[in-house]
N, C-alpha and C positions, 0 to 999 in steps of 0.2 A: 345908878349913874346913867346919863343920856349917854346913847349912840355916838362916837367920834367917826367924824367923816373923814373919807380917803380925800387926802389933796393934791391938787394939780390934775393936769389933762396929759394924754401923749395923745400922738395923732390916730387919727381913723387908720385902721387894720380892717381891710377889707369891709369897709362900710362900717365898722363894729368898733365904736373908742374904747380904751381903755384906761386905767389914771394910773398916775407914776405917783410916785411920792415919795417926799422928800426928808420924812423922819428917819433917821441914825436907829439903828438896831440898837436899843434900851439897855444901859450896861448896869452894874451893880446888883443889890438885892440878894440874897442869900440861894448856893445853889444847889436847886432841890435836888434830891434823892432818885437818881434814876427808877422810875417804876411805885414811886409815889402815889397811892390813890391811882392806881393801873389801873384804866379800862381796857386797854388794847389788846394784853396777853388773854383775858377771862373774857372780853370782849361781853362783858355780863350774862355769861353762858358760863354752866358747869364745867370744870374741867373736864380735856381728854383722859376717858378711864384706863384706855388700853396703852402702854407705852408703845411705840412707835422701834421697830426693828433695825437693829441697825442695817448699816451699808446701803451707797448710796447709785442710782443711774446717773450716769453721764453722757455728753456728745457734743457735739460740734454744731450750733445755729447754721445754715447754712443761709446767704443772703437772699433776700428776699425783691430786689432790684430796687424799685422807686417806689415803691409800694407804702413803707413809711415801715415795714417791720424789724426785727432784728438783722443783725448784719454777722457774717462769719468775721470780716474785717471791723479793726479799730474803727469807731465813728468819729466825727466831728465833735468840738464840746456840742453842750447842752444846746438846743436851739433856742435862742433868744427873742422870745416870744411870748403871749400870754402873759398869763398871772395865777400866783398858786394862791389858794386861803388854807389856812392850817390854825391849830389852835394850841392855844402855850398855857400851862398853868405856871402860876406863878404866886406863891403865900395863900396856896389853900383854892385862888379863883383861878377859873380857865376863860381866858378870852379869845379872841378872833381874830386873825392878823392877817396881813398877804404880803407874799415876795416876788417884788417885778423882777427878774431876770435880765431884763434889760436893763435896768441901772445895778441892780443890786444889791438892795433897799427893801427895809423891811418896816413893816406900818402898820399901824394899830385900824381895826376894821370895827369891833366891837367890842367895850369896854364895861363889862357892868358887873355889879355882884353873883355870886357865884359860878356854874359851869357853864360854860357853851363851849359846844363838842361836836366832834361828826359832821362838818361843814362838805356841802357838797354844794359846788356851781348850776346855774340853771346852762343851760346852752348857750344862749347869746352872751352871759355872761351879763347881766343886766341886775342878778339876785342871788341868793344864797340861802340855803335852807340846812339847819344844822339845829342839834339836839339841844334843851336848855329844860330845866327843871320840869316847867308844866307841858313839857310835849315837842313837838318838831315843831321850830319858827319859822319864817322866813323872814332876811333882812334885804335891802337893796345894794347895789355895789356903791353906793355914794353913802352907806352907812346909817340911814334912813329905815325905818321899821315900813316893810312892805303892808301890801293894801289887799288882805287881812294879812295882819303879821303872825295870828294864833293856828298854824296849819292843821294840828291834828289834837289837841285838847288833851292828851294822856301821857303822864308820864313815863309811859311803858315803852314809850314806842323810839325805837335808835335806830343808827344806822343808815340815813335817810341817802337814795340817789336819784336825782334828777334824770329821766330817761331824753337822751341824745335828739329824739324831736321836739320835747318842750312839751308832752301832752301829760307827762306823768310823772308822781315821785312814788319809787318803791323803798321799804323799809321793815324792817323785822318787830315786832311787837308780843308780848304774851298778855297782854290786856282782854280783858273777857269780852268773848265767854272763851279767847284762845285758852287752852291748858299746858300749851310749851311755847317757848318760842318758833313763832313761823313769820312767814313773807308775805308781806298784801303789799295792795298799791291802790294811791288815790289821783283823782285827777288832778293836776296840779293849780289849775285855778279854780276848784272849789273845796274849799275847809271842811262843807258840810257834809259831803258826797259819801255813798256809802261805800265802806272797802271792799274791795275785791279781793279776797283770800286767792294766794297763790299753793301753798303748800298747807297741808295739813298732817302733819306725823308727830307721833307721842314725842320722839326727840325732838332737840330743838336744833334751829335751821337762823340762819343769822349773816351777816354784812353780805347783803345780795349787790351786787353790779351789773350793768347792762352791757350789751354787745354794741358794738358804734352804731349797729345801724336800728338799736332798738327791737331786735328780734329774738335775743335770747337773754336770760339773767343766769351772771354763774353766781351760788352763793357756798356758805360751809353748813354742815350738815353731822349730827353727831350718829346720825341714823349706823345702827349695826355695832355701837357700842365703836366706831371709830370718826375720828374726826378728820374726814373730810371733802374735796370738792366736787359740787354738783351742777351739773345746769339743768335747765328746764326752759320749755318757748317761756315767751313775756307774759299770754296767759296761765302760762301754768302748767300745761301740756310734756309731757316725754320726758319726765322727771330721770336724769341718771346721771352717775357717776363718774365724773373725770378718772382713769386708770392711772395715779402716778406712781403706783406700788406702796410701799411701807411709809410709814410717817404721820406726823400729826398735823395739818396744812390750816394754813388761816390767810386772810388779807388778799384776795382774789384780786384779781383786776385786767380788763380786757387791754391789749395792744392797741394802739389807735387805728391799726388796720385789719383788726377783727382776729388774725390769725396764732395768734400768741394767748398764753394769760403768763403772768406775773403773779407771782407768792410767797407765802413765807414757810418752808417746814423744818419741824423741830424731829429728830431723831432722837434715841436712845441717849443719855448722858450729856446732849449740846443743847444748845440755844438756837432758838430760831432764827434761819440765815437767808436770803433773797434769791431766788430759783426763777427760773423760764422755764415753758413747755409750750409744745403746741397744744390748741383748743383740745387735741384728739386725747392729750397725754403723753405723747411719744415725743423723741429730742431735746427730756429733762437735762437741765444744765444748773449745775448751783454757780451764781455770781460771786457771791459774797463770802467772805472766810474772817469777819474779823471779830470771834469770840464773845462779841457783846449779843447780845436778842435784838431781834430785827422787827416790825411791824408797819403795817398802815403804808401804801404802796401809793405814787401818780407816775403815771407815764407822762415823758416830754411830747410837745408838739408834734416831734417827727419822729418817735420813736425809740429814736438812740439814746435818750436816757432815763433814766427810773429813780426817780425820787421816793426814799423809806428810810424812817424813821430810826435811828440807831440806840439805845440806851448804854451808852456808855457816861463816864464823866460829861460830859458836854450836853448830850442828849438833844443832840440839832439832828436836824431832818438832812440826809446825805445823798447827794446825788450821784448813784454808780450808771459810768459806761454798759449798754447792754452788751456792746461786742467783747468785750474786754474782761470784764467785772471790775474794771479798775474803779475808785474814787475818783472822781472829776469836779468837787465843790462840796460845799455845804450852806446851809443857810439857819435863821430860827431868832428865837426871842435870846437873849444874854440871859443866864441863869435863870431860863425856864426849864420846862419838860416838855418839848414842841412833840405835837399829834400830828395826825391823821390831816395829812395833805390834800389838796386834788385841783389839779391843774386845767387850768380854764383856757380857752385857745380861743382865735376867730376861725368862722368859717371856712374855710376852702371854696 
């Protein structure tokens, strides 16, 4: 099935359009099975072997001014802005969608047989680069098959993120001659180009994300028989370990002001729930408390709110208050399994 294009225009945002549209969030259809054909929990990585200990750190965010980080105090709603792509299955296929914010409106991006997954924004917001049977594609934001749309040839290869200056996509792959899953990156406008291996360890290392300003990737990491977060510079360099004590951590992702990450970890006998920390580790705070499993994280424009995935009945993508942990909205397909977010903004 061809490509459906996004329609409608909204106006220029800082030199940079964006398109609204005007399709009705798709009602009907039978409603799948939370965690159906899960990628997000196994993230196509072996399970965590070691359970995760109970008892959890806690603390108080403390603000962070204008900076665009978490806040001690309640925030404003979501900031309305951008546009998110996320992906829905829905009777077996997973397709493509995006939610403007600003109307509130949800719209079909890519519409075709089988999975497309893992959708990550280029920077300006112009494209989309997300997983599909024969390898990473890329699409354009008007819905159009980019110019080459066949970015990396292998089906191995997931996880894809567009780095914040537009010069790179990093992605996790076990395609030969790798022997676990690790992290490489290619340039973003050549298909051909040879990968640059970032990590190399027997364990596997998997959904890497970049730091805003493109100088660090934090990803998860099963190294030591536990699973979890690492960063490392962009080329590869000072490989260590985020300290957030016990627990099984997944779904990383940087604060828009660099200073934060956002996660998910799973303890002893629960379900994974939505936490902040700082980059260092220190002033872990869990958001979330609502019994369902948690996954696949975006941060808002400004910080103040975090969009993650819930599997509950419903299984819409949920947007919690960072100051708060409160619920502030939701969004998604009607009787899909709405994935892995990631929220695309203009410039500054």
């Amino acid at each position: 099935m061809p490509p459906v294009a996004i329609l409608g225009v909204v106006g220029a945002v800082a030199l940079v359009g964006v398109l609204a549209f005007v399709f009705l969030v798709p009602g009907g259809g039978p409603q799948a099975t939370p965690g159906a054909s899960e990628e997000a929990e196994a993230r196509a990585t072996p399970s965590a072997s070691a359970a995760a200990a109970s008892g959890e750190a806690s603390g108080a965010i403390p603000s962070t001014g204008p900076s665009g980080g978490p806040s001690s105090e309640p925030s404003a709603p979501p900031q309305r802005s951008g546009l998110v792509v996320f992906s829905a299955e829905l009777d077996e296929d997973a397709d493509l969608w995006t939610w403007d914010p600003a109307t509130d409106t949800v719209a079909p991006l890519l519409r075709a047989s089988g999975n497309q997954r893992d959708p990550a924004w280029a920077p300006d917001g112009s494209a989309v680069v997300y997983r599909d049977g024969p390898g990473l594609q890329m699409i354009t934001v008007d819905g159009d098959p980019y110019d080459p749309p066949d970015f990396t040839h292998h089906a191995q290869d997931r996880h894809p993120a567009w780095s914040p200056d537009g010069a790179t996509v990093v992605f996790a792959t076990d395609r030969r001659p790798f022997t676990s899953l690790d992290i490489a990156t290619r340039p973003a406008d050549d298909n051909e180009a040879k990968l640059t291996r970032l990590t190399d360890d027997p364990e596997d290392d998997w959904d890497p994300q970049w730091s805003p300003d493109s100088r660090q990737i934090v990803f998860v990491s099963l190294r030591d028989g536990r699973q979890h977060l690492w960063l490392m510079d962009a080329d590869g360099g000072r490989e260590r370990e985020v300290d957030l004590g016990p627990g099984v951590f997944d779904d990383p992702m940087f604060s828009p002001d660099g200073e934060w990450l956002a996660f998910t970890r799973r303890e002893r006998n629960t379900e994974k729930a939505l936490y902040v920390a700082r980059v260092d580790g220190s002033e872990l705070r869990r958001l979330t408390n609502s019994g369902a499993r948690e996954a696949d994280l975006a941060w808002s424009p400004d910080g103040s709110t975090i969009a993650v995935v819930r599997y509950d009945e419903a299984s819409l993508i949920v947007l919690v208050d960072v100051a708060s942990g409160r619920d502030v909205g939701s969004f998604g397909v009607d009787g899909a399994v709405n994935r892995t977010p990631d929220w695309w903004w203009p410039p500054s």
